[in-house]
PDB file with one MODEL, atoms N, CA, C and O in Angstrom:
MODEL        1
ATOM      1  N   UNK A   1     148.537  91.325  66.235  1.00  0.00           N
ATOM      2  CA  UNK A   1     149.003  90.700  65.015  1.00  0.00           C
ATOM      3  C   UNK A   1     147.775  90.331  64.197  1.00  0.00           C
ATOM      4  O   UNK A   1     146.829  89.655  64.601  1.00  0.00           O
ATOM      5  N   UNK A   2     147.899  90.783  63.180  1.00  0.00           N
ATOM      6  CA  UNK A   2     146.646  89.956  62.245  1.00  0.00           C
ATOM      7  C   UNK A   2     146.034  89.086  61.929  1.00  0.00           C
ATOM      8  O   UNK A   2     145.791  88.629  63.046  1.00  0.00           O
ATOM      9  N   UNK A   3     145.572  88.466  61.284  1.00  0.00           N
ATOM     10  CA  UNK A   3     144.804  87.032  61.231  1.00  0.00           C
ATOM     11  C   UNK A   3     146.148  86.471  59.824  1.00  0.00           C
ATOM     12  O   UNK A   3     146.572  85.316  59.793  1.00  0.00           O
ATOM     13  N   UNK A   4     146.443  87.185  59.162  1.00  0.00           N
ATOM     14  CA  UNK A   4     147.414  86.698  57.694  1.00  0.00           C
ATOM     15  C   UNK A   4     148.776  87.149  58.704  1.00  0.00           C
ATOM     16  O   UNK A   4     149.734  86.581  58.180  1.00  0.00           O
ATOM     17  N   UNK A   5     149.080  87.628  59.456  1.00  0.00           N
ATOM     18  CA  UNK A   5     150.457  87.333  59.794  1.00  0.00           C
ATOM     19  C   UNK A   5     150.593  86.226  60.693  1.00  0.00           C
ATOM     20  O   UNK A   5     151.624  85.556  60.750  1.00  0.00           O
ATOM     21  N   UNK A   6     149.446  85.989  61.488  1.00  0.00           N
ATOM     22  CA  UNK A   6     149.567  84.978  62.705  1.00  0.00           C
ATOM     23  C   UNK A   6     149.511  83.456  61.368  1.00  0.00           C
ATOM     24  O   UNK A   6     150.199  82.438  61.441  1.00  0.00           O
ATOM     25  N   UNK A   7     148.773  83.696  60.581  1.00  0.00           N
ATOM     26  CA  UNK A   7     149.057  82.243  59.550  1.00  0.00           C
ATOM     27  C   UNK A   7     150.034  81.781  59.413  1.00  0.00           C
ATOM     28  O   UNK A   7     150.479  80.709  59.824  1.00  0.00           O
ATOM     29  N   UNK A   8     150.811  83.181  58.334  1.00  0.00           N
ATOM     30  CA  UNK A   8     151.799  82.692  57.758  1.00  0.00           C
ATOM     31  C   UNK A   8     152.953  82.655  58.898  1.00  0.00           C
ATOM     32  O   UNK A   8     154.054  82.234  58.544  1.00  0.00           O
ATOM     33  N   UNK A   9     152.832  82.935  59.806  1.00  0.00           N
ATOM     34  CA  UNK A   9     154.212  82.600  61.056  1.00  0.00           C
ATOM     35  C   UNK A   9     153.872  80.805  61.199  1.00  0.00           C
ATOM     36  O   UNK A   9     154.654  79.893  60.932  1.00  0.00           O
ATOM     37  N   UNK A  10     152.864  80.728  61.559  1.00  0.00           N
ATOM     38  CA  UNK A  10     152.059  79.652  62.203  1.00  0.00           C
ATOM     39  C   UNK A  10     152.649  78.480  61.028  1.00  0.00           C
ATOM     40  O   UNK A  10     153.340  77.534  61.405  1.00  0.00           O
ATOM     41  N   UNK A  11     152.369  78.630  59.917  1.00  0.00           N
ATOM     42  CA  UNK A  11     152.537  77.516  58.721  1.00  0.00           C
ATOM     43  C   UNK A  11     153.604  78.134  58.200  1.00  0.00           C
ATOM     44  O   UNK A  11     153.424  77.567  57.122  1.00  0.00           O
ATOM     45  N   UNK A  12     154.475  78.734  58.012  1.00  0.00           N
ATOM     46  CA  UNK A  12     156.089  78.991  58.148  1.00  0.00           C
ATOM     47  C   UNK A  12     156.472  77.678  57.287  1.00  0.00           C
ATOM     48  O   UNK A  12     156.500  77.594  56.060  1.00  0.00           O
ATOM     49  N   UNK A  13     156.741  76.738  58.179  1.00  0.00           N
ATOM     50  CA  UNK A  13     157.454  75.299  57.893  1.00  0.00           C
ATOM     51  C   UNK A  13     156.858  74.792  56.761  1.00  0.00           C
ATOM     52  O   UNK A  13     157.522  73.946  56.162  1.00  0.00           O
ATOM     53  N   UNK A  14     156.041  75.013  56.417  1.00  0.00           N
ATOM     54  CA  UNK A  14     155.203  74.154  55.664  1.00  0.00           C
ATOM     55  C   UNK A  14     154.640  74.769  54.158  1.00  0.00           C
ATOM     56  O   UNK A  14     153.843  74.275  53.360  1.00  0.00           O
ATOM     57  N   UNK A  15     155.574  76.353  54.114  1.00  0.00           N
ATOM     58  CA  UNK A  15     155.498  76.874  53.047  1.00  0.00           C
ATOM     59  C   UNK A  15     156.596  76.050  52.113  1.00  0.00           C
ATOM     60  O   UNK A  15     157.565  75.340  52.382  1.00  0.00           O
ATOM     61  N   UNK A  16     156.081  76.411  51.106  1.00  0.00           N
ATOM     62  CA  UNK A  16     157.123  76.312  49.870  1.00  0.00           C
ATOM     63  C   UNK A  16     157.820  77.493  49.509  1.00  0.00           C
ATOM     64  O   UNK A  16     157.454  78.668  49.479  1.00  0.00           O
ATOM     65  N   UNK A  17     158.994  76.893  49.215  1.00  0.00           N
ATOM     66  CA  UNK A  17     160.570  77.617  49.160  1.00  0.00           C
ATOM     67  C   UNK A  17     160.152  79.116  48.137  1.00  0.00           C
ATOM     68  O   UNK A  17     160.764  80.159  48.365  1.00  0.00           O
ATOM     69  N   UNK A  18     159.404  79.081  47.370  1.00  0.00           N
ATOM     70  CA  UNK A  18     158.678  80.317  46.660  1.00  0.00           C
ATOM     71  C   UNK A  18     158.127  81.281  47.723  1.00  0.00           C
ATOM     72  O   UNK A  18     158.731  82.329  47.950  1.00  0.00           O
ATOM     73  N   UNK A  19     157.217  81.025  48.254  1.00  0.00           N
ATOM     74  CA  UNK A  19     156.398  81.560  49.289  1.00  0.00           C
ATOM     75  C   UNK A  19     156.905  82.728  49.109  1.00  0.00           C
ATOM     76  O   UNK A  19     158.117  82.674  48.901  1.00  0.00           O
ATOM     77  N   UNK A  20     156.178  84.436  49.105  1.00  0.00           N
ATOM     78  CA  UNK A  20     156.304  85.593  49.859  1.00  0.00           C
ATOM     79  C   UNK A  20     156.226  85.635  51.199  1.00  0.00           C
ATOM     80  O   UNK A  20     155.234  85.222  51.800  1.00  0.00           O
ATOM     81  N   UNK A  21     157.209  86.112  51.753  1.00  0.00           N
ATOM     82  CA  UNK A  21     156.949  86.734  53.281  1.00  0.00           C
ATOM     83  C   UNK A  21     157.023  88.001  53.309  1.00  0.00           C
ATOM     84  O   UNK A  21     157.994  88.648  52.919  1.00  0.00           O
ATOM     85  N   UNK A  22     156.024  88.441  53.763  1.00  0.00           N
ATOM     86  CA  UNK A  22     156.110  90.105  53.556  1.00  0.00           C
ATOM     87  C   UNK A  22     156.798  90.217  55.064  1.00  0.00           C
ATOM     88  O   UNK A  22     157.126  89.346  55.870  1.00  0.00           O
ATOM     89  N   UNK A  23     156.870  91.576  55.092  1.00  0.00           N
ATOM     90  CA  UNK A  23     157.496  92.156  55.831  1.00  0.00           C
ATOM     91  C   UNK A  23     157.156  92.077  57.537  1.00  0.00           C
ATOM     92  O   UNK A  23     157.894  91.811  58.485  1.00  0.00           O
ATOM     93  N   UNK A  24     155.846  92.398  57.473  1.00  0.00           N
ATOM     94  CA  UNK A  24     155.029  92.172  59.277  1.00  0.00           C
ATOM     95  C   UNK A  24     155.327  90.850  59.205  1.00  0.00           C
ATOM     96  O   UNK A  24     155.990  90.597  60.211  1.00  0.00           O
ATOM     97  N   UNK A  25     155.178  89.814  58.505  1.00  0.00           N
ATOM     98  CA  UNK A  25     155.647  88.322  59.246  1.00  0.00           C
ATOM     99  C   UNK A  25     156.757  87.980  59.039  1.00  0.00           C
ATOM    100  O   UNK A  25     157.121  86.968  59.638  1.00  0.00           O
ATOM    101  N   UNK A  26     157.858  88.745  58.014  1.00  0.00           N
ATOM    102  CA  UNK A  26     158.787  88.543  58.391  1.00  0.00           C
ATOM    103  C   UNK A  26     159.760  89.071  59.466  1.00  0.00           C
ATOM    104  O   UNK A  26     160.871  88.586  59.684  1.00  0.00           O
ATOM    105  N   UNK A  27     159.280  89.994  60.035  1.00  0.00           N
ATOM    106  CA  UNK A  27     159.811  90.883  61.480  1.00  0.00           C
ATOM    107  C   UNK A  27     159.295  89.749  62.790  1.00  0.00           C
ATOM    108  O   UNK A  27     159.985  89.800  63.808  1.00  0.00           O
ATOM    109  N   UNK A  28     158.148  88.775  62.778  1.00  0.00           N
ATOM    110  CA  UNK A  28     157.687  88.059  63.635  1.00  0.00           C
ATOM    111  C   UNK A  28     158.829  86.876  63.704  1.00  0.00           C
ATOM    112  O   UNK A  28     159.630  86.535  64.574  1.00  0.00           O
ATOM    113  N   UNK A  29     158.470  86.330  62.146  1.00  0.00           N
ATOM    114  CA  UNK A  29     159.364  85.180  62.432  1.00  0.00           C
ATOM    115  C   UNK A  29     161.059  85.330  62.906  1.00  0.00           C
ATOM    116  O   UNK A  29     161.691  84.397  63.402  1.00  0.00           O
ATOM    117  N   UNK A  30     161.498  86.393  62.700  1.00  0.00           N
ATOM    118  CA  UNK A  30     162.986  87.018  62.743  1.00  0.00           C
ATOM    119  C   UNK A  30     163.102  87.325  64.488  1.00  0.00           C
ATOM    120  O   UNK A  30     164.033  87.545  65.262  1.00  0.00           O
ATOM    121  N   UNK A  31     161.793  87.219  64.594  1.00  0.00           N
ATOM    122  CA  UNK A  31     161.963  88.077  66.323  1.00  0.00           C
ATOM    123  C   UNK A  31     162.360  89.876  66.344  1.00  0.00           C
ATOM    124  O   UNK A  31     163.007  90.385  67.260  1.00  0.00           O
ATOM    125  N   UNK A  32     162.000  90.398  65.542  1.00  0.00           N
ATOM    126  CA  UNK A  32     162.404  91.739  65.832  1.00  0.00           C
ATOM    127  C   UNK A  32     161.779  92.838  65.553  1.00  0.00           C
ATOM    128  O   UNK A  32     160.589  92.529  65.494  1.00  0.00           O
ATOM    129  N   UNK A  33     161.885  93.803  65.374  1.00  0.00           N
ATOM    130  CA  UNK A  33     161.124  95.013  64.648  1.00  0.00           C
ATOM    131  C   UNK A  33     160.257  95.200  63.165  1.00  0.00           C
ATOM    132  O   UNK A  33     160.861  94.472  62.378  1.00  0.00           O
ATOM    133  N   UNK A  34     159.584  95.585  62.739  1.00  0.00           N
ATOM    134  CA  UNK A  34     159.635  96.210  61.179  1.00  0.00           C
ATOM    135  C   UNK A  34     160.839  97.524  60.860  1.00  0.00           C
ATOM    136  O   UNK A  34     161.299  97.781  59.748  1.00  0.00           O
ATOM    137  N   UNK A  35     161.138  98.155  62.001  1.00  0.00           N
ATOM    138  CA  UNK A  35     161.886  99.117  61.461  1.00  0.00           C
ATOM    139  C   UNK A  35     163.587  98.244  61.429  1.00  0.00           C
ATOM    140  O   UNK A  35     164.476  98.451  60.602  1.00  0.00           O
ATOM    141  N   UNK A  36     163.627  97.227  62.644  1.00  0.00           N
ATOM    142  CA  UNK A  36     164.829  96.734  62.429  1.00  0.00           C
ATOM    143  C   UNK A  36     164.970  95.926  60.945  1.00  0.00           C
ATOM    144  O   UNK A  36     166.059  95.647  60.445  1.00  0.00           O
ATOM    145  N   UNK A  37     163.990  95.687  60.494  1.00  0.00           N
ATOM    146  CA  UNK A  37     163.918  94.991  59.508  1.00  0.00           C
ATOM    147  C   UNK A  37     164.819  95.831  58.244  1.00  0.00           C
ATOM    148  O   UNK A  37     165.890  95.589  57.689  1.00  0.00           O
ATOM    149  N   UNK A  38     163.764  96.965  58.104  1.00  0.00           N
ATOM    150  CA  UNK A  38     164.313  98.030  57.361  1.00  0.00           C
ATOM    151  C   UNK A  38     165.954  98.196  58.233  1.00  0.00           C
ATOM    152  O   UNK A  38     166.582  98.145  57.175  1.00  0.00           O
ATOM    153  N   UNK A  39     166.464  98.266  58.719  1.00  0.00           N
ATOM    154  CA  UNK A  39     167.429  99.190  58.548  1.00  0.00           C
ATOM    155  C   UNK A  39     168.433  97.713  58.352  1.00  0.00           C
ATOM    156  O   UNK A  39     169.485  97.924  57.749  1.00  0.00           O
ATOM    157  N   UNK A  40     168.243  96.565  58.713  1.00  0.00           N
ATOM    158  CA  UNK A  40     168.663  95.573  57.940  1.00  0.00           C
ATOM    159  C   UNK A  40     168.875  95.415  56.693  1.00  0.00           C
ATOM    160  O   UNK A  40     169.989  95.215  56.209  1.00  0.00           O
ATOM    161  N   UNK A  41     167.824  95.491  56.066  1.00  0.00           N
ATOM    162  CA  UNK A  41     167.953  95.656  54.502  1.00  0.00           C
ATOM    163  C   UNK A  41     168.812  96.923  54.465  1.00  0.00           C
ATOM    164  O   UNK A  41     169.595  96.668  53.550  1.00  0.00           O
ATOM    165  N   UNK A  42     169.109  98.088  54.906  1.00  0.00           N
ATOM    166  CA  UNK A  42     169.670  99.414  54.462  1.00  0.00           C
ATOM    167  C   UNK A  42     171.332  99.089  54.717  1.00  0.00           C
ATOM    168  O   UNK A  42     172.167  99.707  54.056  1.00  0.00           O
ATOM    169  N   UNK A  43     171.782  97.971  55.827  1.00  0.00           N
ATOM    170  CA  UNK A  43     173.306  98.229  55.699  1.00  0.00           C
ATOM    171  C   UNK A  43     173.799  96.466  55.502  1.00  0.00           C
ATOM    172  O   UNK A  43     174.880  95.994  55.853  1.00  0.00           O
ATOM    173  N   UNK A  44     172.764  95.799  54.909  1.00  0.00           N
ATOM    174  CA  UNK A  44     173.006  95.250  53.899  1.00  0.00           C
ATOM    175  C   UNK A  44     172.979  93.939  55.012  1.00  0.00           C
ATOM    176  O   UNK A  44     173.230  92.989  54.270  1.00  0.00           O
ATOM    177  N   UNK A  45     172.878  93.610  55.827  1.00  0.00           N
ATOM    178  CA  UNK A  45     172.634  92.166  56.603  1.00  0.00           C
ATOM    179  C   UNK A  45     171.349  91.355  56.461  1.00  0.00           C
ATOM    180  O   UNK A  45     170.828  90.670  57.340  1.00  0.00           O
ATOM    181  N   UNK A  46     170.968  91.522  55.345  1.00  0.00           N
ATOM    182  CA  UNK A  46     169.576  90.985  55.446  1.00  0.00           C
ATOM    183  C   UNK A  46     169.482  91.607  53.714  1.00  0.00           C
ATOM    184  O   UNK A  46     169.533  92.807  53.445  1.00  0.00           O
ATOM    185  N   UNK A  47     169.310  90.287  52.479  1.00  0.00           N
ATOM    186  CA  UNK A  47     169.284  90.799  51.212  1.00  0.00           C
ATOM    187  C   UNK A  47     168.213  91.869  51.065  1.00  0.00           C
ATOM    188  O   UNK A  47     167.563  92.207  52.054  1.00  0.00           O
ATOM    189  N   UNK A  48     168.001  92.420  49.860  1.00  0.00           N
ATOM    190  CA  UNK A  48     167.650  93.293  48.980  1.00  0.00           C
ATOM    191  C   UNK A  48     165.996  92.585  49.376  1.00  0.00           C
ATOM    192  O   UNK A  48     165.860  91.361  49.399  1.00  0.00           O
ATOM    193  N   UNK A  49     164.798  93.547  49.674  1.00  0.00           N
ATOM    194  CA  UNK A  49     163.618  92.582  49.542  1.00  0.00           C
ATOM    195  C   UNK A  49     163.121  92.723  48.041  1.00  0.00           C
ATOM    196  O   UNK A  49     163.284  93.754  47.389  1.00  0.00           O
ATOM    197  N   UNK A  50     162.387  91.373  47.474  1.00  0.00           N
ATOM    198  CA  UNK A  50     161.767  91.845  46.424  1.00  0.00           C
ATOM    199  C   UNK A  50     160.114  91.981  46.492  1.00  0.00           C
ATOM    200  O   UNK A  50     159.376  91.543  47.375  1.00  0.00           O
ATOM    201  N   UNK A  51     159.598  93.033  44.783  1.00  0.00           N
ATOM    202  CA  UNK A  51     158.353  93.158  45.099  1.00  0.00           C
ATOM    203  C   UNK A  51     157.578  92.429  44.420  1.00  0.00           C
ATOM    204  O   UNK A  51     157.568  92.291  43.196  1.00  0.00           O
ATOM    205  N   UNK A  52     156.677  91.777  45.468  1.00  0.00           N
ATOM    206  CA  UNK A  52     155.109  90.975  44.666  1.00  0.00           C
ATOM    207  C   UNK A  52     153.925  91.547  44.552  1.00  0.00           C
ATOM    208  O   UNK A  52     153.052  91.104  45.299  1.00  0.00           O
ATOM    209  N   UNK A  53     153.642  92.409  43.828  1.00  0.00           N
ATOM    210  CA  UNK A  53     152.314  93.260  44.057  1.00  0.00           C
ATOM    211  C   UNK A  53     152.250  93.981  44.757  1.00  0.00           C
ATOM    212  O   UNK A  53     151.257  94.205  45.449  1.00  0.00           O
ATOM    213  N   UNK A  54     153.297  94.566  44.789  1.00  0.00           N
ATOM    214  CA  UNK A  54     153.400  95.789  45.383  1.00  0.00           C
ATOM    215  C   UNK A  54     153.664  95.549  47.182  1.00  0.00           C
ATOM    216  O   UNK A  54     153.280  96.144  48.189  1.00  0.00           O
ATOM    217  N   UNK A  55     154.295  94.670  46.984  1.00  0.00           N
ATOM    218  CA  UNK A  55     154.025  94.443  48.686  1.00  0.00           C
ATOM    219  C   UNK A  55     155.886  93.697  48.700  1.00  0.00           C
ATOM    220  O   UNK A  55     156.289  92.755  48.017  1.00  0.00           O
ATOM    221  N   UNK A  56     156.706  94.555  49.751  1.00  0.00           N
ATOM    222  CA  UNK A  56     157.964  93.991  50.052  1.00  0.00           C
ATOM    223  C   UNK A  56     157.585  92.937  50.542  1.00  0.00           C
ATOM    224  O   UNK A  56     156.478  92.532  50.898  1.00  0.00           O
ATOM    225  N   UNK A  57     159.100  92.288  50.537  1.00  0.00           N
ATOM    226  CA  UNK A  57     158.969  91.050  51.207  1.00  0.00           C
ATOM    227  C   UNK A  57     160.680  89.900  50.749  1.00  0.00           C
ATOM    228  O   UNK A  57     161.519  90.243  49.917  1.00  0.00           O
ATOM    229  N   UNK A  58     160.724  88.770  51.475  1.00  0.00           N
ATOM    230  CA  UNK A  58     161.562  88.148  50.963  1.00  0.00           C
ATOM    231  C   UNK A  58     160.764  85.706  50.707  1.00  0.00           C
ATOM    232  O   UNK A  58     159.921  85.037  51.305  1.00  0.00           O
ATOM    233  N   UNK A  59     161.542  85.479  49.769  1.00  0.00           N
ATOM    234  CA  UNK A  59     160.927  84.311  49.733  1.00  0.00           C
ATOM    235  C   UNK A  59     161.186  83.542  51.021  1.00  0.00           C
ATOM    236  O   UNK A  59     162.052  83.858  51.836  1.00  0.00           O
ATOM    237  N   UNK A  60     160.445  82.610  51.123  1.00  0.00           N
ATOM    238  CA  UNK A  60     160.482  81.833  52.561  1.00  0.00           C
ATOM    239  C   UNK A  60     161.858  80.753  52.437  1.00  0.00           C
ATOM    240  O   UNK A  60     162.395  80.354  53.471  1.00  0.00           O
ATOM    241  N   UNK A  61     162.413  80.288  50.938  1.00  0.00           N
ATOM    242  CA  UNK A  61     163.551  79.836  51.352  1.00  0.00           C
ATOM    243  C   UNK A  61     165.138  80.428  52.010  1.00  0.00           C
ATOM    244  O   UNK A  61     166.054  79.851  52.597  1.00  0.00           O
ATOM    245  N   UNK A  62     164.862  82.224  51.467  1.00  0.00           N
ATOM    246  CA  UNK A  62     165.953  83.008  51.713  1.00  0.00           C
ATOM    247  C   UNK A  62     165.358  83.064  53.564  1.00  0.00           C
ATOM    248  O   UNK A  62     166.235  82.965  54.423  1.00  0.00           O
ATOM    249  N   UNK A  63     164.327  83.174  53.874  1.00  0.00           N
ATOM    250  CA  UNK A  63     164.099  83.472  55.260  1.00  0.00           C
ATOM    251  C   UNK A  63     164.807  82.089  55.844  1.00  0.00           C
ATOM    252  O   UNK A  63     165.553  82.256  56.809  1.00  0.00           O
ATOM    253  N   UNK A  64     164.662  80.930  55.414  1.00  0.00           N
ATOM    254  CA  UNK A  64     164.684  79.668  56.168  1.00  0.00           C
ATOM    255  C   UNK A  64     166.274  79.836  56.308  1.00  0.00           C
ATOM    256  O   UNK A  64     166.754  79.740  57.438  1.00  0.00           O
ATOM    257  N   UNK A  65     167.504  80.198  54.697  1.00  0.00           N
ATOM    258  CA  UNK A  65     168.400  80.165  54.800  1.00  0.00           C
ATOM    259  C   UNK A  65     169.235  81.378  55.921  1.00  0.00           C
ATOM    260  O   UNK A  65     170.254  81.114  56.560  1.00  0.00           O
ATOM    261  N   UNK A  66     168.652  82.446  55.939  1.00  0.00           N
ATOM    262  CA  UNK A  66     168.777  83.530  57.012  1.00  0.00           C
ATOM    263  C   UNK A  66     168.522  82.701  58.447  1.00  0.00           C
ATOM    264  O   UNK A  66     169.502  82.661  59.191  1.00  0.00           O
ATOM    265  N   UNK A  67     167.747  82.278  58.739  1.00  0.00           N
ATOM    266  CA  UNK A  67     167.492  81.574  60.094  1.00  0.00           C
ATOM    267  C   UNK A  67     168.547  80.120  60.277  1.00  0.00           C
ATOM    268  O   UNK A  67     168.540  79.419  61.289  1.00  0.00           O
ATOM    269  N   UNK A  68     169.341  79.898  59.169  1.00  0.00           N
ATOM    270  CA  UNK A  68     170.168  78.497  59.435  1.00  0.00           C
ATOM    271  C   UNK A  68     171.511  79.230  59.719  1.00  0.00           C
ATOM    272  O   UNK A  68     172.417  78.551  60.201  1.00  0.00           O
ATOM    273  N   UNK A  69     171.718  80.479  59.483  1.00  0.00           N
ATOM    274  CA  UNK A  69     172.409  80.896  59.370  1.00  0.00           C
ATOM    275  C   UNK A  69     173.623  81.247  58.128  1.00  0.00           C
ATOM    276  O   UNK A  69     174.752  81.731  58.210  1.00  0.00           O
ATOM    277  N   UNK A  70     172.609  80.639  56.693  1.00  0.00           N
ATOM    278  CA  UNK A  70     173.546  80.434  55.636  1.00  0.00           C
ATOM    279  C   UNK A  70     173.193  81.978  55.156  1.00  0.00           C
ATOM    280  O   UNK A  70     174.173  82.699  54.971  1.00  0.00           O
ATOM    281  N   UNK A  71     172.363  82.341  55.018  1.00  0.00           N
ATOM    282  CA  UNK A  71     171.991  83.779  54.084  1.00  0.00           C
ATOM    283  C   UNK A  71     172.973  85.275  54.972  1.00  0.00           C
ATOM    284  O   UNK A  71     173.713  85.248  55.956  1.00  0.00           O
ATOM    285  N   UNK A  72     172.707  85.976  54.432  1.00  0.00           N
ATOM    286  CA  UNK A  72     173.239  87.073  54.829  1.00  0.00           C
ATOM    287  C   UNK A  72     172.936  87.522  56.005  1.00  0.00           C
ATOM    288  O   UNK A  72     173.431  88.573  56.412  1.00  0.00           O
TER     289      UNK A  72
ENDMDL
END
């Protein structure tokens, strides 16, 4: 794992509801694949990601609401 994915897993909690989560830390924090990730987004259990510079990803409040179980 990288030095910027082990961060942003690590300080997670302590992001603000804006925050990007790209994709490698968001497969960490989710517990699962990058490809499960993708095929999440493809049959629709997991929203649409958006892009920040060119880099997928979803905001850290849709991740927090996905993990409470309110998001998709």
């Amino acid at each position: 794992m990288s030095v910027q994915i082990r961060k942003t897993v690590e300080n997670f909690n302590r992001l603000p509801d804006s925050a990007h989560i790209g994709i490698p830390a968001l497969a960490e924090i989710l517990g699962c694949s990058r490809c499960t990730i993708f095929r999440r987004f493809k049959n629709g259990s997991l929203p649409q990601p958006v892009r920040v510079l060119d880099r997928r990803g979803l905001s850290a409040g849709t991740v927090r609401a996905i993990l409470a179980g309110e998001g998709k």
